[in-house]
N, C-alpha and C positions, 0 to 999 in steps of 0.2 A: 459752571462758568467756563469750564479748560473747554465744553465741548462748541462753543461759540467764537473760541477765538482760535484752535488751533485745527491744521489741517488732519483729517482723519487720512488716516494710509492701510493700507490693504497688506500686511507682514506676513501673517498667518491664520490657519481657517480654525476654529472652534466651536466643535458641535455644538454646545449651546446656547451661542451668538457670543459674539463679543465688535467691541469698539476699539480700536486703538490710535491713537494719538499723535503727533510727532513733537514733540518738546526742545526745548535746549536746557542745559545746568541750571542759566540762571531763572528757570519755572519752577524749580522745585522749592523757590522759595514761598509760591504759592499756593504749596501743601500744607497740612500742620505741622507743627512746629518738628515733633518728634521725627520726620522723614528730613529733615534742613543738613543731614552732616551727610546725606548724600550728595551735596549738592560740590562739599570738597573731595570726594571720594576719590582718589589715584586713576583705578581702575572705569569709574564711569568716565572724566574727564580725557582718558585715554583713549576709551571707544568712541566716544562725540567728537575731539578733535582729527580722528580716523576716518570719520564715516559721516558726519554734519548731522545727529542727529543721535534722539531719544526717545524712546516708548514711554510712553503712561497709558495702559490701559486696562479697560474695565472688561470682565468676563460676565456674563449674566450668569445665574443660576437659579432655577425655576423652583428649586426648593427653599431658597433662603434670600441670604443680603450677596448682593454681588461681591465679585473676587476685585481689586485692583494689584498691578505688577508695575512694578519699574523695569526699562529694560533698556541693556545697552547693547550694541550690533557690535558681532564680533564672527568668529570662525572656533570651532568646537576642536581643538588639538588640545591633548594634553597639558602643557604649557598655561595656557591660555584657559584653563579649566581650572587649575588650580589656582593661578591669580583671580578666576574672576568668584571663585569659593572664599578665598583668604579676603577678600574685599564685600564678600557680604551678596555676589549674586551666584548664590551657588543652584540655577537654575538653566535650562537651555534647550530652546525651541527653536526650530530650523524652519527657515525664509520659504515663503514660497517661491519666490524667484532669486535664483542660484547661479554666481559666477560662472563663466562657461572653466575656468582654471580650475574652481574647487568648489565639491559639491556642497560644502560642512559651512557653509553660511545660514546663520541667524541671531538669537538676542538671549545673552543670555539676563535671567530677570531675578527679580525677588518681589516678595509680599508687601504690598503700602498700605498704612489703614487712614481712610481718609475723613474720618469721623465720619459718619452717615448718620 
């Protein structure tokens, strides 16, 4: 369903294909239930009010069930690594396209399981 009605965006490259998403907060009520308390999370609402936007996407995986990630845009500093750890996205992949002020732009994410 998310893949018909939201805009796919081009974040970053993943050798084994992937899809990614652009969402807002109030999508992830769209998810099952168990993913919903991301939806008041500190830290996601932080990074989407920063940056107008959300990752949800899907990683293929040619051996098994595909990966999904939630993911919020942010900048990799120390600081900002450990709030986005203490909040549950203790993950972080850098953008392909990169402020010309600083190179340490991307998303940092976590694991969603979306029943398959």
């Amino acid at each position: 369903m998310f893949r018909k009605h939201y805009p796919k965006i081009d974040a970053f490259d993943y050798e084994n294909g992937c899809e990614i998403l652009k969402i807002c907060p109030q999508d992830i009520g769209l998810l099952p239930r168990e993913n919903w308390t991301y939806g008041n999370n500190s830290f996601l609402l932080h990074g989407y009010y920063n940056y107008h936007c959300l990752i949800l996407v899907r990683l293929d995986n040619p051996r098994g069930r595909a990966r999904f990630l939630l993911g919020v845009p942010g900048h990799y500093f120390s600081n900002e690594k450990y709030m986005a750890s203490m909040f549950g996205f203790p993950h972080f992949v850098l953008s392909k396209k990169q402020p010309l002020d600083n190179g340490r732009f991307g998303y940092w994410y976590t694991d969603v399981r979306l029943g398959q």
